[in-house]
C-alpha positions as CSV (number, residue, x, y, z in Angstrom):
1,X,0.0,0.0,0.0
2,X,2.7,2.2,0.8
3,X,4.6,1.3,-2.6
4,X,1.4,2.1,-4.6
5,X,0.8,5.5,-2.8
6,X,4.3,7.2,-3.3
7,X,4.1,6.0,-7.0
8,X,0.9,7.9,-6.5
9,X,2.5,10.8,-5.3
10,X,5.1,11.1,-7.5
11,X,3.3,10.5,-10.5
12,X,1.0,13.6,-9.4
13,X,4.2,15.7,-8.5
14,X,5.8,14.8,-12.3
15,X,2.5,15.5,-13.5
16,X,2.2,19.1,-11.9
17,X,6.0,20.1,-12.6
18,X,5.3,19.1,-16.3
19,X,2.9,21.7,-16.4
20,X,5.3,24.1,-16.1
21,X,7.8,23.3,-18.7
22,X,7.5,25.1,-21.8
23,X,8.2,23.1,-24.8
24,X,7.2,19.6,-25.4
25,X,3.7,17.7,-25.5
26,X,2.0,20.0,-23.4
27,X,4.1,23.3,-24.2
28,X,1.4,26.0,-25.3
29,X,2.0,29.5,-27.4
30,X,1.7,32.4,-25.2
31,X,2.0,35.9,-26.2
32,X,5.3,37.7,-24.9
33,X,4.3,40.5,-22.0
34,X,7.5,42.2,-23.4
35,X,6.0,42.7,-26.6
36,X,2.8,44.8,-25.9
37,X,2.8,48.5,-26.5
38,X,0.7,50.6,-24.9
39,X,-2.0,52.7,-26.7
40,X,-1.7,56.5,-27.4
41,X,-4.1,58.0,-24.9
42,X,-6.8,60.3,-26.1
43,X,-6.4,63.6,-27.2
44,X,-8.5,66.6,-26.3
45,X,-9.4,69.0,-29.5
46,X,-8.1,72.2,-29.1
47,X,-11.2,74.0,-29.9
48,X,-13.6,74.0,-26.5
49,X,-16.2,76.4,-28.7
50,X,-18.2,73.5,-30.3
51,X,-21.9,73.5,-30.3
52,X,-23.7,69.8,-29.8
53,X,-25.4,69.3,-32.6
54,X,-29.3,69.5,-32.1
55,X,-31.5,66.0,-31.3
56,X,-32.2,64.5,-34.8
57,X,-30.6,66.8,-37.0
58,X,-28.5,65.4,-39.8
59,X,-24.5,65.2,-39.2
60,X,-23.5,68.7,-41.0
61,X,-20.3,66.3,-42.3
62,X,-22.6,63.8,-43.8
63,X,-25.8,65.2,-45.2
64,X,-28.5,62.7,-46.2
65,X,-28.2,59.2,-47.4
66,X,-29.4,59.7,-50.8
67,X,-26.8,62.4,-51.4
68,X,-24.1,59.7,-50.4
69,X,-25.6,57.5,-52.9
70,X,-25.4,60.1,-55.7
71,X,-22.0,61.4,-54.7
72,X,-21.3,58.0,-54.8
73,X,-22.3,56.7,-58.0
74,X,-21.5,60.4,-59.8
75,X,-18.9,61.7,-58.3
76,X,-18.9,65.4,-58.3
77,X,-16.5,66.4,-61.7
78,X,-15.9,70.4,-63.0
79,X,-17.9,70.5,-65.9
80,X,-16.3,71.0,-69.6
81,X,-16.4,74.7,-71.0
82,X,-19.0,72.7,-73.9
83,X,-21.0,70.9,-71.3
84,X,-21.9,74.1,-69.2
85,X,-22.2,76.1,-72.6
86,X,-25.2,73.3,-73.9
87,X,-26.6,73.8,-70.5
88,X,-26.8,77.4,-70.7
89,X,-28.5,77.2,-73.9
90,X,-30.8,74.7,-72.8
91,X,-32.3,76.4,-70.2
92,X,-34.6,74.8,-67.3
93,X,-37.3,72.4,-67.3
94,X,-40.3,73.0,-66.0
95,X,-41.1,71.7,-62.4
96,X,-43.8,68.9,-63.1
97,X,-42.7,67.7,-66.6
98,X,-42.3,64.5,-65.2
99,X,-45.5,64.0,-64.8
100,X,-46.7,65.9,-67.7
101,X,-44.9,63.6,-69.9
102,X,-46.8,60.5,-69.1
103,X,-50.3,61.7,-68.1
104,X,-52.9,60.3,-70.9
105,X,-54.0,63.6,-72.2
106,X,-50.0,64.3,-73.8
107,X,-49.9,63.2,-77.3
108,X,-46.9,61.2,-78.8
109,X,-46.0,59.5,-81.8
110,X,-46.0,56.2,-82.7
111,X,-42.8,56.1,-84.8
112,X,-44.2,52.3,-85.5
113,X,-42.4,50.2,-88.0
114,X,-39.8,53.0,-89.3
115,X,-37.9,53.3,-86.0
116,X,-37.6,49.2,-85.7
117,X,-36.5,49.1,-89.2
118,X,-33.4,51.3,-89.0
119,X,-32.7,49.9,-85.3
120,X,-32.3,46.3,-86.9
121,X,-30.5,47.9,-90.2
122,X,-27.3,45.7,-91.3
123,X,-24.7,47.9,-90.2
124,X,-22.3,48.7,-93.3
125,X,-20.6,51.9,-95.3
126,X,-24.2,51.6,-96.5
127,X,-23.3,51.0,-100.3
128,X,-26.9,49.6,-100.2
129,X,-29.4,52.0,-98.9
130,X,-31.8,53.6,-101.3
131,X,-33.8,56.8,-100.3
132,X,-37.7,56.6,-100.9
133,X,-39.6,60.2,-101.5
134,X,-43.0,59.5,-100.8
135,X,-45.1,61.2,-103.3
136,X,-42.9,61.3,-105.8
């Protein structure tokens, strides 16, 4: 009984100074505490005068989520001296064309046949093509 328990023993006592080897079968990665850096702390802003902006209101740095979208999909360019010249000349629209244009009382055109024809022409130097003068 005696034989058993200090084989007992030391087997526990092996066991718990093998714990604190570090290499081998139970040897585990540990990050070195020499290693860390510490974190630049916070810095006041030099200019105490800010206002908090009001409950609700938009970020001023922001704006609105559909003038991300657009600023994001066309992104803000100086215009060409002939792009602003065929916008001066082409003036404004008026404010409800939108839904002047497809109301049922506007009248349009039915370009029919001719339009689908010249879309689904062969394209070519157009050696081919022939000119038709109706009424003549």
């Amino acid at each position: 009984m005696t034989k058993s328990l200090s084989i007992a023993l030391a087997g526990t006592a092996l066991l718990l100074t093998s714990a604190c080897s570090s290499g081998g079968i139970l040897g585990r990665d540990r990050p070195d505490e020499f290693a860390v850096q510490r974190q630049a702390p916070l810095v006041v802003p030099p200019d105490f005068n800010l206002v908090p902006p009001a409950p609700g209101a938009p970020r001023p740095a922001e704006g609105t989520a559909s003038e991300q979208a657009l600023e994001a999909l066309f992104p803000a360019a100086p215009r060409s001296a002939v792009e602003t010249s065929v916008l001066d000349r082409a003036g404004t629209a008026a404010p409800g064309i939108r839904s002047a244009v497809g109301s049922e009382t506007t009248n349009t055109v039915a370009k029919g046949t001719v339009t689908r024809d010249i879309l689904a022409a062969p394209s070519g130097p157009g050696g081919s093509a022939q000119a038709v003068v109706p009424g003549a």
